[in-house]
ROPADO-489936 format. One record per atom (N, C-alpha, C, CB): residue in three letters; x negated, y negated, z. Coordinates in steps of 0.05 Angstrom, whole numbers, plus 32768, in hexadecimal, padded with zeros to 4 digits. Each point is the difference from the previous one (the first is absolute). Glycine has a CB too. Layout:
BEGIN
ALAXYZ/...
This chain:
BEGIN
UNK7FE981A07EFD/UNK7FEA7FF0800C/UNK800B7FE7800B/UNK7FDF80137FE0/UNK80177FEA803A/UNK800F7FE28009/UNK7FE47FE87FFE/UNK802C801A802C/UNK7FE07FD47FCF/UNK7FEA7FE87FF8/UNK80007FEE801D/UNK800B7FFD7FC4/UNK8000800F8050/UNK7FFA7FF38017/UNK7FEE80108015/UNK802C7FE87FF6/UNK7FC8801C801B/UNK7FEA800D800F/UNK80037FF8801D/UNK7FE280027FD8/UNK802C800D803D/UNK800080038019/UNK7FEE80048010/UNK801E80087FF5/UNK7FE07FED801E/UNK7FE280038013/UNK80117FFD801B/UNK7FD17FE57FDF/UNK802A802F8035/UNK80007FF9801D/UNK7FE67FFC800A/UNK802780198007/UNK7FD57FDA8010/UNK7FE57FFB8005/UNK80067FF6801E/UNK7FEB7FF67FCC/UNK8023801D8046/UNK800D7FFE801B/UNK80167FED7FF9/UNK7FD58009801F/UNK80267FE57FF3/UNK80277FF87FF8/UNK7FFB7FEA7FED/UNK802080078032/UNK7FD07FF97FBA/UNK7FFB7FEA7FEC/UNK8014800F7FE6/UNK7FC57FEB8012/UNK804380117FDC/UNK8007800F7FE4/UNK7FF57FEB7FF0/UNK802E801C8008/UNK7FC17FE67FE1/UNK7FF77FFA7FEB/UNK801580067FE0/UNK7FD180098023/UNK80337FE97FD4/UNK801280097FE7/UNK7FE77FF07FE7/UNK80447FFE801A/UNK7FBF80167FDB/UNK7FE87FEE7FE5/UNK800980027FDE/UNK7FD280128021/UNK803F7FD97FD7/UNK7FFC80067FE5/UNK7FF2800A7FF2/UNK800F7FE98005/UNK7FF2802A7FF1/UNK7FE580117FEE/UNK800680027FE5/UNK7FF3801E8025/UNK80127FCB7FCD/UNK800280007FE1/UNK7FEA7FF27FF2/UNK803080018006/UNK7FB480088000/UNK7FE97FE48008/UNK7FFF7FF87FDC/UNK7FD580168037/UNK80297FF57FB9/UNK800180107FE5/UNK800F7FE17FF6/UNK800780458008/UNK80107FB97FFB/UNK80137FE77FFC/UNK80047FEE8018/UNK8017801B7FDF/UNK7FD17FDE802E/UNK7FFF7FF08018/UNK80198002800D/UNK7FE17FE17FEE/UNK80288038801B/UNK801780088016/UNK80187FF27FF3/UNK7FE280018030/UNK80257FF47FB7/UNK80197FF77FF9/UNK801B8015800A/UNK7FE27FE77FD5/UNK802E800D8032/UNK8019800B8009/UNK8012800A7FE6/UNK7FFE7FDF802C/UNK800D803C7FD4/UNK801880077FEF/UNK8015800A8007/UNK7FE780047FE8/UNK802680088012/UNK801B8013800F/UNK7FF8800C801D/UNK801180137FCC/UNK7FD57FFB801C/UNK7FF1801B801B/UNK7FF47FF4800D/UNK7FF780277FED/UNK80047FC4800E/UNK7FED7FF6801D/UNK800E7FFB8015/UNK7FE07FEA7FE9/UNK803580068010/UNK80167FF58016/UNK8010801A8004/UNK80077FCA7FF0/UNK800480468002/UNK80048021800F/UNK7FEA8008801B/UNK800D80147FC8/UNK7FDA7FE6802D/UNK7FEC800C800C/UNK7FF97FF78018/UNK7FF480097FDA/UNK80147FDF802D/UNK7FFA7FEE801D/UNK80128004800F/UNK7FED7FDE7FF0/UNK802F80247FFD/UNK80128009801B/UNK8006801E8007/UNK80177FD67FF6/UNK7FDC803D7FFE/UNK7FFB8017800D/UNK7FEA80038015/UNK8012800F7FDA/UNK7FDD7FDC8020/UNK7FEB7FFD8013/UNK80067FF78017/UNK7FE97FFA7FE1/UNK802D7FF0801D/UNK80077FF28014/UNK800F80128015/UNK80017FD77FE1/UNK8014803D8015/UNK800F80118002/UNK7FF3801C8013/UNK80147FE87FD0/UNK7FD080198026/UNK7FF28017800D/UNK7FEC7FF28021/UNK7FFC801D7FC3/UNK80067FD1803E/UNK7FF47FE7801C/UNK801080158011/UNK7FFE7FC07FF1/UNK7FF5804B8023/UNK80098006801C/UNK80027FEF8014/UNK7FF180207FF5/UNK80227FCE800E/UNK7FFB7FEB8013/UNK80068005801A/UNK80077FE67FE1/UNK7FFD80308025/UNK7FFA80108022/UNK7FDC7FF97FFD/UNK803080388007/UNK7FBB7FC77FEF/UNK7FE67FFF8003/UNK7FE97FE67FEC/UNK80118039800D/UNK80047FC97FDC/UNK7FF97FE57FFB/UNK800B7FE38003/UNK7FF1801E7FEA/UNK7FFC7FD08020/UNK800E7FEC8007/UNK7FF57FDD7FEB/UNK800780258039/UNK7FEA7FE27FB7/UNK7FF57FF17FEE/UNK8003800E7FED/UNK7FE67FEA8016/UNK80147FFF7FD2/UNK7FF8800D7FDB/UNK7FF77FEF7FF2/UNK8021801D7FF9/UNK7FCF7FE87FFD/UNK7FEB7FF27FE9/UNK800880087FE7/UNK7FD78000801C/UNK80317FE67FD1/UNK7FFF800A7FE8/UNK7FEB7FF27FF2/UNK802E800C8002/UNK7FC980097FEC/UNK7FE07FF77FF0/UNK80027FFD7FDE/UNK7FE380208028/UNK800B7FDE7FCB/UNK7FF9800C7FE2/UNK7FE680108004/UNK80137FD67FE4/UNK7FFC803C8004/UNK7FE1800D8001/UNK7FED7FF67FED/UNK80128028800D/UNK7FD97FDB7FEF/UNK7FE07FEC7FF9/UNK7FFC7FE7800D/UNK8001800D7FD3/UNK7FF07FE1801E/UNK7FFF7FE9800A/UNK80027FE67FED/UNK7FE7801A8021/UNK80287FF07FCE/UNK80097FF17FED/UNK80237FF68005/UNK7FD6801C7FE2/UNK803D7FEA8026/UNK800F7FFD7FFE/UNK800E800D801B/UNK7FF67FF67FCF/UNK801D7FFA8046/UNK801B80098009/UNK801080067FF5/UNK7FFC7FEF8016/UNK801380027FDB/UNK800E800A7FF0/UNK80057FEB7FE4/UNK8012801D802C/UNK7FF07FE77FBE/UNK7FFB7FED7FEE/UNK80157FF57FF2/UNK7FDB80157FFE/UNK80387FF6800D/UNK801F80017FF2/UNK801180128004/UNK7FF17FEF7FE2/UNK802C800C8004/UNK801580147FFC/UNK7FE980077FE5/UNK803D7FEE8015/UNK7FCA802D7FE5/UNK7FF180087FE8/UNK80167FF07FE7/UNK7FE980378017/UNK80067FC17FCF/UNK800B7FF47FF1/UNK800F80127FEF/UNK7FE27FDE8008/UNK800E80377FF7/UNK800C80117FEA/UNK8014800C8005/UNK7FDD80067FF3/UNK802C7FFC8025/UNK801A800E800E/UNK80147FF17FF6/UNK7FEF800F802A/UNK800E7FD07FDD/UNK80117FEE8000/UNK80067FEF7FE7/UNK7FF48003802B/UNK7FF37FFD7FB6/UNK80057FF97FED/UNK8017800C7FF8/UNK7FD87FF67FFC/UNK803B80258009/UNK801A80027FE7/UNK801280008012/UNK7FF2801C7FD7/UNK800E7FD88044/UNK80147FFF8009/UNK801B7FF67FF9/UNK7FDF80038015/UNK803C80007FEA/UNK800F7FF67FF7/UNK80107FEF8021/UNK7FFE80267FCB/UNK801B7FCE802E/UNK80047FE88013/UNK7FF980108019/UNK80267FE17FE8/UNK7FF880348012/UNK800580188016/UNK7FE88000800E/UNK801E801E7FE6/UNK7FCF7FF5800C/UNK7FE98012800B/UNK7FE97FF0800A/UNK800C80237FE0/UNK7FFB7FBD8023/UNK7FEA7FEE8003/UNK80117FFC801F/UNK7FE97FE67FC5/UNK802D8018803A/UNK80097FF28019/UNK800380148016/UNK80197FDD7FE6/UNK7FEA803E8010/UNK7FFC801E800F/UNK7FE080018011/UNK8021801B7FD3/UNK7FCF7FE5801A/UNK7FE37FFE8003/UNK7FFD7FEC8013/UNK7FF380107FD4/UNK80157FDC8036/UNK7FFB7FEA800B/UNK80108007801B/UNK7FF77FDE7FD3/UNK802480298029/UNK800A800B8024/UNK7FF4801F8003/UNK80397FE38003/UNK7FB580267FE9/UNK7FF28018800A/UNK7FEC7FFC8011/UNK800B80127FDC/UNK7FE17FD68016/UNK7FF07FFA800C/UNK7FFE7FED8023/UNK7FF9800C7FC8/UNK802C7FE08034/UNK80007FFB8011/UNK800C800D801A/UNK7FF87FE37FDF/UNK800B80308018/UNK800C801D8024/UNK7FE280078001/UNK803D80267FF5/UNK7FB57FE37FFD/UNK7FED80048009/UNK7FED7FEA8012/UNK8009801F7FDB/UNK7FF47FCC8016/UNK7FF37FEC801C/UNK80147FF78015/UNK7FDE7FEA7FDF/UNK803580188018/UNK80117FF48018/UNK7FF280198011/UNK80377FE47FED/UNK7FCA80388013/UNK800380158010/UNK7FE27FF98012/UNK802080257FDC/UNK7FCE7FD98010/UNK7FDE7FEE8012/UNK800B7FF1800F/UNK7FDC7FF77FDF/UNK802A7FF0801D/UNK800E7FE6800F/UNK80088009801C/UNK80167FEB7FD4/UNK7FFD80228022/UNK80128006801A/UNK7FF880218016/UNK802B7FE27FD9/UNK7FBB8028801C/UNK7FFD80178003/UNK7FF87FFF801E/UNK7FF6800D7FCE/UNK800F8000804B/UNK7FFF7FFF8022/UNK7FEC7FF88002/UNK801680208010/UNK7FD37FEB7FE7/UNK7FE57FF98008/UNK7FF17FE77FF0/UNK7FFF8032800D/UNK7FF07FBF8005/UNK7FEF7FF27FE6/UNK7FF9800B7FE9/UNK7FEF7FED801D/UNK80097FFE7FD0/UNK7FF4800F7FE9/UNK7FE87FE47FF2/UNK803880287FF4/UNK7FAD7FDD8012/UNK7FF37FF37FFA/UNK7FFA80087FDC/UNK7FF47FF98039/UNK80047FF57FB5/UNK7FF480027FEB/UNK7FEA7FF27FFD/UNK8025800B7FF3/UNK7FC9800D8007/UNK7FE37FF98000/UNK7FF67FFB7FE0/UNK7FF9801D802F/UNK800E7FCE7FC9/UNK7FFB7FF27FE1/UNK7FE680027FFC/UNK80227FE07FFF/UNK7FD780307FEE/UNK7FDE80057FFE/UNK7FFE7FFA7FD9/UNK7FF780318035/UNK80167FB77FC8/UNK80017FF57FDF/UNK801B7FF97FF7/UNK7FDB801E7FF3/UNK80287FE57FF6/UNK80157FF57FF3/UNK801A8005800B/UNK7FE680047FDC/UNK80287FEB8029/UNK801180038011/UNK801A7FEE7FF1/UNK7FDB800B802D/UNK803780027FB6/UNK800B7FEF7FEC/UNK8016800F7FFF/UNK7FDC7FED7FE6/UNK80417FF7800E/UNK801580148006/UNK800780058015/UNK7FF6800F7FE3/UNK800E80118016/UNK80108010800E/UNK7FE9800B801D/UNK8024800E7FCD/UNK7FC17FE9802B/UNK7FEE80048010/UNK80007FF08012/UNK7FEC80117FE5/UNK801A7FD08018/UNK7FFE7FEB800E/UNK802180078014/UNK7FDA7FDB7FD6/UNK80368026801C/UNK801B800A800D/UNK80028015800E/UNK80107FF17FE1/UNK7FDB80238019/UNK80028010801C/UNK7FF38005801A/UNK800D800E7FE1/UNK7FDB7FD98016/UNK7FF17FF1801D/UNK80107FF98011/UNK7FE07FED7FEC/UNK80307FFD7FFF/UNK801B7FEC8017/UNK800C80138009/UNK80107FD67FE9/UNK7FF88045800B/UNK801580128018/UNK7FF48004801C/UNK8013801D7FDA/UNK7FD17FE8801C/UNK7FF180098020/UNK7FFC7FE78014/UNK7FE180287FE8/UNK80207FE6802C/UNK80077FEE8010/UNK7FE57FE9800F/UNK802A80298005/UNK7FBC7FE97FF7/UNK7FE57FE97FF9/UNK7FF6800B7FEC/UNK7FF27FF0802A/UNK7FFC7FF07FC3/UNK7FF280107FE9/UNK7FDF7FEC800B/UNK8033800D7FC9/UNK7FBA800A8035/UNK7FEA7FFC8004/UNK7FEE80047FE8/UNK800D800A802C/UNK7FE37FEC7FCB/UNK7FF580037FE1/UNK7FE380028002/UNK80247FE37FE9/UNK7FD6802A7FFC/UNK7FE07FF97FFA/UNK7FF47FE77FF2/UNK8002802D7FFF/UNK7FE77FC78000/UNK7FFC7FE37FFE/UNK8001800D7FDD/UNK7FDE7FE18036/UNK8027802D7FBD/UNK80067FF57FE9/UNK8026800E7FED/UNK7FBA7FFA8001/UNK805280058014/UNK80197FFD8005/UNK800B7FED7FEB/UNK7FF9800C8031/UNK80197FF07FC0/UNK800E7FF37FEF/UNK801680038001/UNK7FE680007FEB/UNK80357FE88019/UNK8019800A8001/UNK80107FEC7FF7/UNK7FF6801E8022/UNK801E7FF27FCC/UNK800E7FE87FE8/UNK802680157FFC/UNK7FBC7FEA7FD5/UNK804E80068021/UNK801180057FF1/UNK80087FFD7FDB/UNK80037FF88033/UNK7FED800E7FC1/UNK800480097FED/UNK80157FFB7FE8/UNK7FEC80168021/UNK80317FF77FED/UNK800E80057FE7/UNK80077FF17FEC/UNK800B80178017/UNK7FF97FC87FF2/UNK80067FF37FEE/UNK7FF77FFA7FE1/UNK800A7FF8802A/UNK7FD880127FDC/UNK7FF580097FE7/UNK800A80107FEA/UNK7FE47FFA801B/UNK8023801C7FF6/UNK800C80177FEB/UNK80237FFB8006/UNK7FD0802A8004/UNK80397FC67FF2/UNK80177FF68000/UNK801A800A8015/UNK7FED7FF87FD2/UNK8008800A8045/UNK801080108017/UNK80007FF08018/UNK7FF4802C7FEF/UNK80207FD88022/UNK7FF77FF6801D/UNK7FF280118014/UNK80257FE57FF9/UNK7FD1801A8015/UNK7FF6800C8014/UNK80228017800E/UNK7FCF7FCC8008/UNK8025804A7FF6/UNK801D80158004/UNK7FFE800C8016/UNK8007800C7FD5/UNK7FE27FF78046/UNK8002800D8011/UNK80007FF1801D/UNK7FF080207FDE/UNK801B7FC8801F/UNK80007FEE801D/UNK7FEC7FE57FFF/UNK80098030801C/UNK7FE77FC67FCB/UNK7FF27FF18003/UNK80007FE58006/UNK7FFA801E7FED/UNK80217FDE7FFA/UNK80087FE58003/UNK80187FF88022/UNK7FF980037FBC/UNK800680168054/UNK80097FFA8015/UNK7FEE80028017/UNK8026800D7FEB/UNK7FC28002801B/UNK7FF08006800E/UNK7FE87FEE7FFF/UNK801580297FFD/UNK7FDD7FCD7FED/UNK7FF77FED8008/UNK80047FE37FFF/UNK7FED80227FFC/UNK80257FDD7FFF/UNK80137FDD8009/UNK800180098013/UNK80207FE87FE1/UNK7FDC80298030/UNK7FFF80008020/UNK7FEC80048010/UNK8022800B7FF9/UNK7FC77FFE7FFF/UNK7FE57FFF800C/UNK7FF27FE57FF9/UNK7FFC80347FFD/UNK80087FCB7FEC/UNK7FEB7FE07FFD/UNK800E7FE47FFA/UNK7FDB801D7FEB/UNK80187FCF8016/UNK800F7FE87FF7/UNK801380047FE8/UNK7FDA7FE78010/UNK8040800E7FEB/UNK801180067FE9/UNK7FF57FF57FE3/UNK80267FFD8023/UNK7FD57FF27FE3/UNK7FF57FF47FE7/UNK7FE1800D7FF1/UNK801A7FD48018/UNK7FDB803E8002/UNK7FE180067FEF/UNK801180227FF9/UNK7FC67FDD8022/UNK8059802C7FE6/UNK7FFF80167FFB/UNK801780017FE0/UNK7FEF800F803C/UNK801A7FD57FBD/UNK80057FFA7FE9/UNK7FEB80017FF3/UNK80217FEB800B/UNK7FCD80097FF5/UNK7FF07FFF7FEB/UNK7FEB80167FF5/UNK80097FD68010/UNK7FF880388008/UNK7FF4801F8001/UNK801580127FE7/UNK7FEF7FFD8040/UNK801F7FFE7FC7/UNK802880117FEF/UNK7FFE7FF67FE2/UNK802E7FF5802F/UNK7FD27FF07FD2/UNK800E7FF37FEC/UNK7FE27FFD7FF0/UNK80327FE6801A/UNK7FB5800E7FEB/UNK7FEE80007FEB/UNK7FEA801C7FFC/UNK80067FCA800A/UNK800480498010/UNK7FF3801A7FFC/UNK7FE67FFB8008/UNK801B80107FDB/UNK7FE07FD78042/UNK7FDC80018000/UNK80048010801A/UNK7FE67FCC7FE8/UNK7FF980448019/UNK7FF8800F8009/UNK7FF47FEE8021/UNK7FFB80207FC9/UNK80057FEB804A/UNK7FEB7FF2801A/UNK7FF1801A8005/UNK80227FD9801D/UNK7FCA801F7FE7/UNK7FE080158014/UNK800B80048016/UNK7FD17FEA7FF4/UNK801980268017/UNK80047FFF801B/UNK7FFD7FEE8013/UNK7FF980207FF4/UNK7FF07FD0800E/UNK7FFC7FE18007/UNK80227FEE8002/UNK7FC880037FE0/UNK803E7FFD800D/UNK80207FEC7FFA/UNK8012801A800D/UNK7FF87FDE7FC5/UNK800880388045/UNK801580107FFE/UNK7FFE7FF6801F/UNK8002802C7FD4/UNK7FE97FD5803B/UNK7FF77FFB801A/UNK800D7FEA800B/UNK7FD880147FF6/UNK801F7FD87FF9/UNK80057FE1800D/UNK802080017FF5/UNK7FC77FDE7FFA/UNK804680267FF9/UNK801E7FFE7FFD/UNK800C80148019/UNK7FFE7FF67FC6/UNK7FF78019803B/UNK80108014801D/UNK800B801D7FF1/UNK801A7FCD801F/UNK7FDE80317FC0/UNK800C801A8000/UNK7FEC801C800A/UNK801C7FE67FD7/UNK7FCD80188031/UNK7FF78017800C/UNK7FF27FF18017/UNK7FFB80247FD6/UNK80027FED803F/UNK7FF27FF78013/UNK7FE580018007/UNK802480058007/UNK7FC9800A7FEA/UNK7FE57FFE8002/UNK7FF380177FE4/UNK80057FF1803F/UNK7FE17FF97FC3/UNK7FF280117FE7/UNK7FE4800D800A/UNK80157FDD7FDA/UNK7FF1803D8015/UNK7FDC800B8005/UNK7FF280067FE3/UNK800A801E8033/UNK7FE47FE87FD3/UNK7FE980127FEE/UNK8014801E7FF2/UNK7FCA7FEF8029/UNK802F800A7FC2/UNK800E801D7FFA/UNK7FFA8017800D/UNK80027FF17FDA/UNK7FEE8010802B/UNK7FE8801D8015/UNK801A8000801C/UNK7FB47FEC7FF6/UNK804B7FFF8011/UNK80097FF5801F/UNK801980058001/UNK7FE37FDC8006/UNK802F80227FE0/UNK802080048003/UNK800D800E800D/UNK7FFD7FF87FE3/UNK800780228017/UNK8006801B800A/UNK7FFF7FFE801F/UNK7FEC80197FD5/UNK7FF17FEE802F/UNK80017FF88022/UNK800F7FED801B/UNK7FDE800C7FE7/UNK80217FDE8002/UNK80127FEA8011/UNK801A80068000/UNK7FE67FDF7FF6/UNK802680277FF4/UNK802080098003/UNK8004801C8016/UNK80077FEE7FC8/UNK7FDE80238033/UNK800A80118019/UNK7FF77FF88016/UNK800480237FEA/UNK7FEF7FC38025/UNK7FFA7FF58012/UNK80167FFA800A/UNK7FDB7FF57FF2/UNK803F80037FFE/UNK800C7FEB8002/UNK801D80138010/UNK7FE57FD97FD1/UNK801A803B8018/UNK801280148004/UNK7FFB80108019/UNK800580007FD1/UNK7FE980068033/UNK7FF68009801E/UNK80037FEC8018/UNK7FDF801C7FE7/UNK80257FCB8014/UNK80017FF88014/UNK80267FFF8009/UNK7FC87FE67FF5/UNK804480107FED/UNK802080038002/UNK8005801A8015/UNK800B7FEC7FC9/UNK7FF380318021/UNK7FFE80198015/UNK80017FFC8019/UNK7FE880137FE7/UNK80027FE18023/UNK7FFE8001801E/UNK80107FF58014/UNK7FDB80017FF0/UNK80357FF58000/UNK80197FEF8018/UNK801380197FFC/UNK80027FC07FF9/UNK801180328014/UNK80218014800A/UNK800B800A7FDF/UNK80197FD98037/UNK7FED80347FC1/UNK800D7FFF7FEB/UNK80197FF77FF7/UNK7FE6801A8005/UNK80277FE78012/UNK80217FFA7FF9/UNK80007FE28007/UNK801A8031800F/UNK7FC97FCB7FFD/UNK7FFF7FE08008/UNK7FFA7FEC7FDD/UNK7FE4800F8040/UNK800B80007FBA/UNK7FF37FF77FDF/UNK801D80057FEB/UNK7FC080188007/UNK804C7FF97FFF/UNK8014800B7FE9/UNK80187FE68009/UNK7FF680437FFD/UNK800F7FBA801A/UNK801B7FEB8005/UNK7FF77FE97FFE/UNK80188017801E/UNK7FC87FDF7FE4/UNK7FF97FE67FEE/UNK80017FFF7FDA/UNK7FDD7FFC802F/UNK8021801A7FD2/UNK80057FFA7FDD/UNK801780007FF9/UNK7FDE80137FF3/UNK80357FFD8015/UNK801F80067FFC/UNK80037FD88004/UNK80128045801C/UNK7FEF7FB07FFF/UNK80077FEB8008/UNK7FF37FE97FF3/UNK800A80188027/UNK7FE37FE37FD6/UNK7FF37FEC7FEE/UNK801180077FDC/UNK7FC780018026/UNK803680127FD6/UNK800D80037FDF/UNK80217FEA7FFE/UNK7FEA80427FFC/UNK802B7FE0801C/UNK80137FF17FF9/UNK800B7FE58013/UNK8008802D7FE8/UNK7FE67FCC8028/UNK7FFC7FDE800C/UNK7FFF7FEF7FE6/UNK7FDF800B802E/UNK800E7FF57FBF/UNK80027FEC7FEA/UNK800E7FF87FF2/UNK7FE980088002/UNK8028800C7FFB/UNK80187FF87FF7/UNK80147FED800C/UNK7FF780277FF1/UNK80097FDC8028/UNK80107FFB8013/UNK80067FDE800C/UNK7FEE80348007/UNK80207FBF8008/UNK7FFC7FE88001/UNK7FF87FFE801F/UNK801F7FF37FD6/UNK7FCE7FFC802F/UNK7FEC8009801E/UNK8019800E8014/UNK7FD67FD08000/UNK8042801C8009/UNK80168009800C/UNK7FF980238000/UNK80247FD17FEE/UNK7FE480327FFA/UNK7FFA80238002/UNK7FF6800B8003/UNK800980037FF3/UNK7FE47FF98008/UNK7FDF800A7FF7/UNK7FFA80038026/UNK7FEB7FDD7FBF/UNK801280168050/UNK7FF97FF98016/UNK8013801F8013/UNK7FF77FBD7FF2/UNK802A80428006/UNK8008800F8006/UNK7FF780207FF5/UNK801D7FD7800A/UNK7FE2802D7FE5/UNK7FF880177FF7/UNK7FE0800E800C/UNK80207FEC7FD7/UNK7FD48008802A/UNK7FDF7FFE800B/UNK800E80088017/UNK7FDE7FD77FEA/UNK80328023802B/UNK80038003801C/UNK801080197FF4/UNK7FFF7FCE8021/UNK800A803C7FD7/UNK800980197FFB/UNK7FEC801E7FF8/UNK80277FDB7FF3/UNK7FCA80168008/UNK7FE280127FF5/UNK7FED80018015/UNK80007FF07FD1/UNK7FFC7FF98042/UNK7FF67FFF8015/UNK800780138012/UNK7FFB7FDA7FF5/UNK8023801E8016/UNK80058018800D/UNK8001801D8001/UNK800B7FE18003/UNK7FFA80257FDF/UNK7FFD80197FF8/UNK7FDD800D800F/UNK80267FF27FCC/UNK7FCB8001802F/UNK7FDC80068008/UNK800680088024/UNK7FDD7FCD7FD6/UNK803080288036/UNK800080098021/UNK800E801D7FFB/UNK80067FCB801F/UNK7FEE803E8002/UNK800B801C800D/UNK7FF080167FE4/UNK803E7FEA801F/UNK7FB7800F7FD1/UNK7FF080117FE9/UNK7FE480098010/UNK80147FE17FD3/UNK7FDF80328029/UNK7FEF80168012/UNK7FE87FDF7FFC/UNK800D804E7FF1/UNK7FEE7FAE7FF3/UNK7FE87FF07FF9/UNK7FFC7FE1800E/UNK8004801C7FD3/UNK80167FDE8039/UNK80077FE38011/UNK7FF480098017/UNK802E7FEC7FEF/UNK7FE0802D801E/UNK7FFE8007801D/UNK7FE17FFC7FFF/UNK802C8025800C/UNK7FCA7FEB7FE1/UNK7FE280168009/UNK7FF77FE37FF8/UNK7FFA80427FF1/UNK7FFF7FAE8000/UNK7FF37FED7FF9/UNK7FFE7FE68011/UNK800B80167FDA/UNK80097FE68030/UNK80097FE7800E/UNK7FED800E8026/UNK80427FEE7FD8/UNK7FC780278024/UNK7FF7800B8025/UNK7FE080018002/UNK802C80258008/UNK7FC67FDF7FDE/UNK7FE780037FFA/UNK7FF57FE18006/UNK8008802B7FDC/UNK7FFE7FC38018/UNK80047FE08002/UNK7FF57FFA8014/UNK80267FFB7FEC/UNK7FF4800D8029/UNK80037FF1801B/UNK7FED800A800A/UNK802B7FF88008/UNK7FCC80247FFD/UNK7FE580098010/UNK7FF2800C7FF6/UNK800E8001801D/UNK7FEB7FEB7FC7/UNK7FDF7FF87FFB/UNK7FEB7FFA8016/UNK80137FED7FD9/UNK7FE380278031/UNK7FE47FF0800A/UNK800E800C801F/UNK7FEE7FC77FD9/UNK80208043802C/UNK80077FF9801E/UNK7FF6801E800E/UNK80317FD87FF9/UNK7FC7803D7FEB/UNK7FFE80208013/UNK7FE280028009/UNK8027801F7FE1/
């Protein structure tokens, strides 16, 4: 049984945690389970993906504890570059990947928002880091991912005293970009995703490639590389046909 749930829905893909039972907590198989999902994306036809929770209680609520209570050093620091190939693989995956946060969003839940590349939430959305409670650090990109979406200091104190922000605070800090009605969620993310779709694809795919590994980069580079991605988009069928459409708008 896979605890993840594939949806095409024209060139949208839907991926849905379905562990509703333990508010979608992540274990071995779950993170097995996303990247077979990820793995089965036809990206000759899809050109978006939504990742969800299933109910409306939770995105995702964590690493499961019980997996991770007898961990020993080894199997704790394994579990943690398990989990992190797997979001890196989101992160870096060709196509967007929106996450549509419809609740608890902790941990390893909150850590695998930051992989996607927008997170859009429901107005009762919650999102924290956790571990320091249960005497751990954050193991799947946290303490690196969001020291980089929000102010440093509100994403220390998020780490280090384990407080939680709403959706309201998740908004005004910049870590998601807009909130709805829980009802409203879903739709908007495939609003959103339908509209991505609708551009060039290789045009959307060489902005994400280029914005990712641009940040790293020092502008000098970053500037150059972009012009390398840029050019790649000409003499492509979707430049020609798109750009000729442009010019004689309106003129037949």
């Amino acid at each position: 049984m896979s605890f993840v749930n594939y949806e095409v829905e024209g060139p949208i893909g839907v991926l849905t945690i379905n562990k509703e039972k333990s508010l979608n907590a992540l274990n071995s198989q779950v993170l097995e389970d996303l990247s077979a999902a990820l793995d089965a994306v036809d990206l000759d036809t899809v050109r978006c993906l939504i990742i969800t929770g299933a109910g409306k209680k939770a995105f995702v609520a964590g690493a499961d504890i019980g997996e991770m209570s007898t961990l020993t050093k080894a199997e704790g620091e394994a579990f943690g570059a398990k989990g992190n190939a797997v979001f890196r693989r989101v992160e870096t995956f060709p196509i967007p990947i929106i996450a549509a946060v419809n609740g608890f969003a902790l941990g390893g839940g909150c850590e695998l928002s930051m992989a996607c590349d927008i997170r859009l939430a429901s107005d009762n959305a919650v999102f924290g880091q956790p571990e320091t409670g249960l005497g751990i650090t954050p193991g799947f990109g946290g303490t690196q991912r969001l020291a980089r979406l929000v102010p440093v200091g509100l994403a220390k104190q998020m780490i280090y005293a384990g407080t939680n922000i709403k959706a309201d605070k998740a908004k005004e800090c910049g870590l998601v970009n807009d909130v709805y009605p829980q009802d409203e969620l879903m739709d908007a993310a495939k609003k959103l995703a339908s509209k991505i779709a609708s551009n060039a694809p290789q045009a959307v795919r060489n902005c994400k490639a280029a914005i990712n590994e641009g940040l790293d980069m020092t502008m000098a580079n970053a500037v150059e590389l972009e012009a390398k991605y840029f050019g790649d988009t000409f003499e492509t069928e979707d430049q020609v046909n798109r750009m000729d459409a442009f010019l004689h708008k309106g003129k037949k």
